[in-house]
C-alpha positions as CSV (number, residue, x, y, z in Angstrom):
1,X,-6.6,29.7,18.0
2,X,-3.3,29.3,19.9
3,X,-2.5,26.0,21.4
4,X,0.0,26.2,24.2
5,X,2.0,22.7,23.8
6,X,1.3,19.7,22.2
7,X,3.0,16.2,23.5
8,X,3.7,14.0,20.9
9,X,6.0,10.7,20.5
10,X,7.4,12.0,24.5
11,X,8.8,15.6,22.5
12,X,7.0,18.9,23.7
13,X,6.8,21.4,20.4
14,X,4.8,25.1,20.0
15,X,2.0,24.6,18.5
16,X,0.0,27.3,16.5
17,X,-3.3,26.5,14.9
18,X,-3.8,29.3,12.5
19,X,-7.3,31.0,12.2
20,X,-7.7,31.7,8.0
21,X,-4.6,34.3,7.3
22,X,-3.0,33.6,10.8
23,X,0.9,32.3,11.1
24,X,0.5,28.6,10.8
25,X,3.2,26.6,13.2
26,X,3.0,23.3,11.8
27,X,5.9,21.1,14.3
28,X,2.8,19.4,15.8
29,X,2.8,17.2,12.6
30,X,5.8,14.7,12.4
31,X,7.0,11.8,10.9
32,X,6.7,10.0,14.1
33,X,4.5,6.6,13.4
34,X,2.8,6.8,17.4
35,X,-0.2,5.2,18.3
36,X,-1.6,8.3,20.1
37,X,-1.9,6.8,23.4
38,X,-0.8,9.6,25.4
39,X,-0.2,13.6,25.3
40,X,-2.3,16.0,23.2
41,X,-4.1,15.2,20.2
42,X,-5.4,18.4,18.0
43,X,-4.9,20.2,21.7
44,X,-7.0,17.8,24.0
45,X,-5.1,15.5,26.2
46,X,-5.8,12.5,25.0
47,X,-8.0,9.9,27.0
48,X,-9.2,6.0,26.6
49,X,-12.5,5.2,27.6
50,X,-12.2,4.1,31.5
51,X,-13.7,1.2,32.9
52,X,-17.8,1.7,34.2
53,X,-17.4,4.2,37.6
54,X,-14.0,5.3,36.9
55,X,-13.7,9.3,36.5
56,X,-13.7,10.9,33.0
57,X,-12.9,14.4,32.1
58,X,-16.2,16.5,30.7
59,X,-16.7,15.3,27.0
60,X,-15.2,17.9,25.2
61,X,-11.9,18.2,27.3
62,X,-10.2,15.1,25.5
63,X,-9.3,13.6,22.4
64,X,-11.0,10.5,22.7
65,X,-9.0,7.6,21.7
66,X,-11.8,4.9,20.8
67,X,-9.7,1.5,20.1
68,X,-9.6,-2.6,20.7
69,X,-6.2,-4.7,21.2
70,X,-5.1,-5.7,17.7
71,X,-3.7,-9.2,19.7
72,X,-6.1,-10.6,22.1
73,X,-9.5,-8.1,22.1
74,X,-11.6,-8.7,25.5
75,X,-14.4,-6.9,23.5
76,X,-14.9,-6.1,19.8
77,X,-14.9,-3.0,18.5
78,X,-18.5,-2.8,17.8
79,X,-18.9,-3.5,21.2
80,X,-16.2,-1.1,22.5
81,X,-18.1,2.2,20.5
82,X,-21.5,1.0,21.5
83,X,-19.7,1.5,25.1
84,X,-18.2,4.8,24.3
85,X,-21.8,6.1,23.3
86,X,-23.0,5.0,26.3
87,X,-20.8,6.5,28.5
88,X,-19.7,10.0,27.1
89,X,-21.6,12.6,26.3
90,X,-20.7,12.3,22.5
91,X,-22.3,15.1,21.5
92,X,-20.1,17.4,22.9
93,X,-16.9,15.6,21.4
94,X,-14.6,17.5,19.7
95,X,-11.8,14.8,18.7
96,X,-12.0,11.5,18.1
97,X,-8.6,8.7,18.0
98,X,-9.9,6.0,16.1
99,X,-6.5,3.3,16.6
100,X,-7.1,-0.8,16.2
101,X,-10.5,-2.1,15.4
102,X,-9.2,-5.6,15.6
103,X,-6.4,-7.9,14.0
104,X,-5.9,-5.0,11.8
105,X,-3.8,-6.8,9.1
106,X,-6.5,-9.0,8.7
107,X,-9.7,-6.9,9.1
108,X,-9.9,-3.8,7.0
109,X,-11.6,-0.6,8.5
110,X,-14.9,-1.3,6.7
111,X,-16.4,-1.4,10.3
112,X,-15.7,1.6,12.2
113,X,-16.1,3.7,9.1
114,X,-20.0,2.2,9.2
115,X,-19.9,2.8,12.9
116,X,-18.9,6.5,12.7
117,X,-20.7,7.4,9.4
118,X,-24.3,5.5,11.2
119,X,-23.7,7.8,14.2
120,X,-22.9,10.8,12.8
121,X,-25.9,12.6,13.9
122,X,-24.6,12.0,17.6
123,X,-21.1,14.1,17.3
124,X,-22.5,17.8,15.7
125,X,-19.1,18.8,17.5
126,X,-17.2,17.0,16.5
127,X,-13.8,18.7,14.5
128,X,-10.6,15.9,14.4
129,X,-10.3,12.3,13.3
130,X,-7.4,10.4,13.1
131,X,-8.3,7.3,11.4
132,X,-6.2,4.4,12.0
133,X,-3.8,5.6,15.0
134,X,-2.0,2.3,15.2
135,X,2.2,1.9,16.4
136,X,4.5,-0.4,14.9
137,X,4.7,-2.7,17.8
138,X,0.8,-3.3,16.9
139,X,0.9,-3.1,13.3
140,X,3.0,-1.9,10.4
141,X,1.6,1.0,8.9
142,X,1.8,-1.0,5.5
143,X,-0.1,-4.2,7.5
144,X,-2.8,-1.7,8.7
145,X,-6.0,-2.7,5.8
146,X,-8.2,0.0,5.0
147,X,-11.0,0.7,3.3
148,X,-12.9,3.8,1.5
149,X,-12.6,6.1,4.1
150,X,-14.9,9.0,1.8
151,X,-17.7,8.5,3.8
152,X,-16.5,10.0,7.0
153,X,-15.7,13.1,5.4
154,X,-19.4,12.9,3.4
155,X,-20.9,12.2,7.1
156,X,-19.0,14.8,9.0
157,X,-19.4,17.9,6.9
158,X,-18.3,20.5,9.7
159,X,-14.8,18.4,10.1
160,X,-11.7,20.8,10.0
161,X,-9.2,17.9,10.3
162,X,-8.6,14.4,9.0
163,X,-5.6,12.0,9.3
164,X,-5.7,8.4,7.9
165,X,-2.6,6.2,8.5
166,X,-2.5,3.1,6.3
167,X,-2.5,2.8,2.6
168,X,-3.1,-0.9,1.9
169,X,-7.2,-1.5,0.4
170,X,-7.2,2.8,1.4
171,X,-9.9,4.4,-1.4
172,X,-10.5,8.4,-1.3
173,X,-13.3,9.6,-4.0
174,X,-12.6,13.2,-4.5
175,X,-15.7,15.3,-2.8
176,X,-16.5,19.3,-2.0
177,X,-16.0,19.4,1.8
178,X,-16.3,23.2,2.7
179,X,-14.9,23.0,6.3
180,X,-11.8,20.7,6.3
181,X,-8.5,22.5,6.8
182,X,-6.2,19.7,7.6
183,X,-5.4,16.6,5.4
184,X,-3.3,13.9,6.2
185,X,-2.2,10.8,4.9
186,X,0.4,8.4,6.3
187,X,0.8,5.4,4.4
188,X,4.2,3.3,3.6
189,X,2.3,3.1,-0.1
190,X,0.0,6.1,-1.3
191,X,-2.4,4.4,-4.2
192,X,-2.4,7.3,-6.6
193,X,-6.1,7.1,-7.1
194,X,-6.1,8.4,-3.8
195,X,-4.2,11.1,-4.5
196,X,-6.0,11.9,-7.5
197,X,-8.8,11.5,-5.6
198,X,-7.7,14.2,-3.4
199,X,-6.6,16.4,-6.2
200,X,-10.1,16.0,-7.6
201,X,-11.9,16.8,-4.6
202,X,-12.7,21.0,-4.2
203,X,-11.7,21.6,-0.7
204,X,-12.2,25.4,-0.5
205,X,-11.1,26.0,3.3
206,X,-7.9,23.8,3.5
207,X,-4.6,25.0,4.5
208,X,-3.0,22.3,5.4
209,X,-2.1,19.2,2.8
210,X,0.3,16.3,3.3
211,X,0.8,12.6,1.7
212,X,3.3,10.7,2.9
213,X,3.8,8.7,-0.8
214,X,5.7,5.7,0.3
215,X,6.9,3.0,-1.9
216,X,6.0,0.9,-5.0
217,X,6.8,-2.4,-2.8
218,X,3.8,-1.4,-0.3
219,X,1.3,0.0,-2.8
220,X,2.6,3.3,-3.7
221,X,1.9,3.9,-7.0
222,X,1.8,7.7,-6.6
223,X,3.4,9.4,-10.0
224,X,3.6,13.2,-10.1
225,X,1.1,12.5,-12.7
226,X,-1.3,11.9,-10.8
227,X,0.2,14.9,-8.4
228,X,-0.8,17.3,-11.0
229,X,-4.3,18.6,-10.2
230,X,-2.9,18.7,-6.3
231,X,0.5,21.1,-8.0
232,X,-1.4,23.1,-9.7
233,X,-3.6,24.3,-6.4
234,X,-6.9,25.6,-8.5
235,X,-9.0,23.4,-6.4
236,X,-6.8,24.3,-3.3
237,X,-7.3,28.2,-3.1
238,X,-6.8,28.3,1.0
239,X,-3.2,25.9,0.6
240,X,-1.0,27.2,2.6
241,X,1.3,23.8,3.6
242,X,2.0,21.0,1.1
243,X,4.0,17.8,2.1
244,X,4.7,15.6,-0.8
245,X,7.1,13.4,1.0
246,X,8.5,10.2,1.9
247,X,8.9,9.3,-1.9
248,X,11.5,6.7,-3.6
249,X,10.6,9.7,-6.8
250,X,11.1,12.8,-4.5
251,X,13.7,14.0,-6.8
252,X,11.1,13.8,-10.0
253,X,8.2,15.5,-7.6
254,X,11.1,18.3,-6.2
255,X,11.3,19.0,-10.3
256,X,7.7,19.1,-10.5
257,X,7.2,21.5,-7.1
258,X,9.9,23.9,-9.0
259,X,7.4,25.0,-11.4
260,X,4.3,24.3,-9.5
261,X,1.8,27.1,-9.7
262,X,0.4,25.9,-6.1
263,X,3.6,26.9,-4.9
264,X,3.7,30.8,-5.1
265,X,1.1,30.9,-2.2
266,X,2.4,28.6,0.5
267,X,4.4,29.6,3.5
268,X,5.3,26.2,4.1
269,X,6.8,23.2,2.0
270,X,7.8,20.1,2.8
271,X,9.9,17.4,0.8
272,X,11.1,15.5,3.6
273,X,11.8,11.7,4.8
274,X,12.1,10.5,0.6
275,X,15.0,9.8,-1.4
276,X,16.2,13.6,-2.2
277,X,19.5,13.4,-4.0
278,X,21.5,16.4,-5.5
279,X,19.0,16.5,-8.6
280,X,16.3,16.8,-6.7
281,X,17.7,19.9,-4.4
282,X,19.3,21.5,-8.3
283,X,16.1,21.1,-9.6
284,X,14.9,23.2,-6.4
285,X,17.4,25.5,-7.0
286,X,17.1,26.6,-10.6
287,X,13.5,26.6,-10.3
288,X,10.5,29.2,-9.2
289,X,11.7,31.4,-6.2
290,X,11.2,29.5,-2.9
291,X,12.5,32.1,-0.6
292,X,9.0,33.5,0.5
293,X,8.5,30.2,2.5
294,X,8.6,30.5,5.9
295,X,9.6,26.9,6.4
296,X,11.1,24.4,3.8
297,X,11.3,20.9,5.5
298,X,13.9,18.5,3.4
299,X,14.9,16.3,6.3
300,X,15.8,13.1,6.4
301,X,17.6,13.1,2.7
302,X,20.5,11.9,0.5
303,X,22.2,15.1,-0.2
304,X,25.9,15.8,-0.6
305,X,27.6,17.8,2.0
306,X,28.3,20.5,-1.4
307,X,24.6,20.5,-2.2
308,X,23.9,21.0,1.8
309,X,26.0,24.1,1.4
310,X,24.6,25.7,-1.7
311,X,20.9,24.8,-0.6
312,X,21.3,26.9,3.1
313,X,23.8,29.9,1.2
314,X,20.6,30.1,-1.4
315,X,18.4,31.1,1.7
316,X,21.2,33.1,4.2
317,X,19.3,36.1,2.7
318,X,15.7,35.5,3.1
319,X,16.2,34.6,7.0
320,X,15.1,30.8,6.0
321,X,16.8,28.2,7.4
322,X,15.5,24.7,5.8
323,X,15.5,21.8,7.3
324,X,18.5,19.7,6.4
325,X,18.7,17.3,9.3
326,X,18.9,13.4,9.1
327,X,21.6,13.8,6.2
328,X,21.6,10.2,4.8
329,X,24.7,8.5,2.8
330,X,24.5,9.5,-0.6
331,X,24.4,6.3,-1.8
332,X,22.0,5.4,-5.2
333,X,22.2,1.8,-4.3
334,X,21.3,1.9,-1.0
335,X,18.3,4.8,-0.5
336,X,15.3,4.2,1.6
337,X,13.0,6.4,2.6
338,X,11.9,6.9,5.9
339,X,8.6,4.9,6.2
340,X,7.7,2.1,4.5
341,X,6.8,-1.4,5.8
């Protein structure tokens, strides 16, 4: 399935949603923290439930963004959904925004997760959830409490994609889903059960892998230890993109992808928006072959302008041209990486 555009954070990219063995464009997935009001959301434009007699595209033209204000609510979000399920035609939607469910700092997620997993039944269509699609100006992504969000993926078992953004109170139980292709997490503080939970899980279908790892001040406690059983892909057999990324360790993980068995079958890798330093790119370097990739994504790193140099002469050959942009100071004292409060 070809998607023609996708509008995201006001930028237009290509988007290509690969069919199993299909070229996989993955610029529709950035490290842009939006709320999802507005453009295309896993190819639907995206749409807020109107007010009663207002016109509303047919149920399964839109991304339906489901969501209270996280300030001053005129409705909870109990009420809101009971709202949505009276007005569209839910069992012909396809996507589904869930953004605030309340004073999000103060409320964890506990409640639309009950909401959606009690009403499952309703959406046999539906394909995408975002979980948690809140901006900045509404809530951190390090304020934004979560809870155990397994039981939306045990509810929905025909779901291809899933993206949670949040990692404070966030649990993830590792499960066999045999439909999902797309896994995201963006958190400023990945707990490493849940990524053990992930690498746990058997998720036989899914192409598509990234964790945004974050820091040890916000939660992330993310070693490659725990990494492991997600590196060495045997649960993973249809991985075809792994983000390990925005990590204050992305230099020890960048030694870990080098010999990473998962690694020999992706087309795409990213290690962007961490910490990268010069041992983390020589560690790239002198490791397994990497020039089979059809996109490496190191952006937004700490690299000197030699290592810069030697990292796009190592891949003038294979017609890969990584992504190098957003080259930081290479200062130890002062690294950050791109999301964290």
């Amino acid at each position: 399935m070809i998607l023609e555009v996708s509008e995201i954070s006001g930028r237009t990219y290509p988007v290509m949603f690969s069919l199993r063995g299909a070229r996989m464009d993955y610029t529709e997935f950035n490290d842009k923290v939006d709320g999802l009001y507005r453009g295309d959301y896993a190819g639907l434009p995206i749409v807020r439930l109107r007010p009663p007699g207002a016109p509303m595209p047919a149920a399964d033209q839109a991304a339906w963004r489901i969501s209270v204000n996280v300030y001053n609510a005129k409705e909870t979000f109990e009420e809101h959904f009971a709202r949505f399920l009276d007005t569209v035609e839910v069992g012909e939607v396809k996507a589904i925004i869930i953004g605030g469910w309340g004073e999000a700092y103060e409320e964890d997620s506990a409640v639309p997760v009950r909401l959606l997993v009690e009403n499952a039944a309703r959406f046999p269509a539906l394909r995408s959830l975002f979980f948690g699609a809140m901006p900045s100006e509404e809530c951190e992504i390090s304020w934004i409490r979560q809870s155990d969000v397994t039981p939306l993926l045990e509810a929905f078992p025909s779901l291809e994609r899933f993206e949670v953004r949040g990692g404070s109170g966030l649990e993830f139980r590792p499960i066999r889903h045999e439909s999902l292709r797309i896994l995201r997490f963006e958190t400023g503080g990945l707990p490493a059960a849940v990524a053990q939970g992930v690498g746990d899980g058997d998720f036989p279908a899914l192409e598509y892998l990234e964790l945004w790892l974050g820091t040890e001040d916000y939660g992330g406690d993310t070693t490659v230890e725990a990494l492991e059983p997600i590196l060495s892909g045997e649960r993973l057999p249809a991985l075809r993109h792994l983000g390990l990324q925005d990590s204050e360790i992305q230099d020890e993980i960048a030694s870990a992808v080098a010999s990473a068995p998962v690694v020999a079958r992706l087309k795409s890798l990213s290690l962007s928006m961490g910490v990268l330093s010069d041992e983390g790119a020589e560690a790239l370097l002198s490791g397994q072959p990497l020039t089979h990739l059809e996109r490496l994504d190191l952006h937004h790193h700490f690299l000197t302008d030699a290592m810069v140099e030697r990292v796009e002469a190592a891949f003038a050959d294979s017609g890969l041209e990584p992504d190098l942009s957003e080259q930081e100071e290479p200062d130890e004292d002062r690294r950050y990486v791109a999301v964290a409060e």
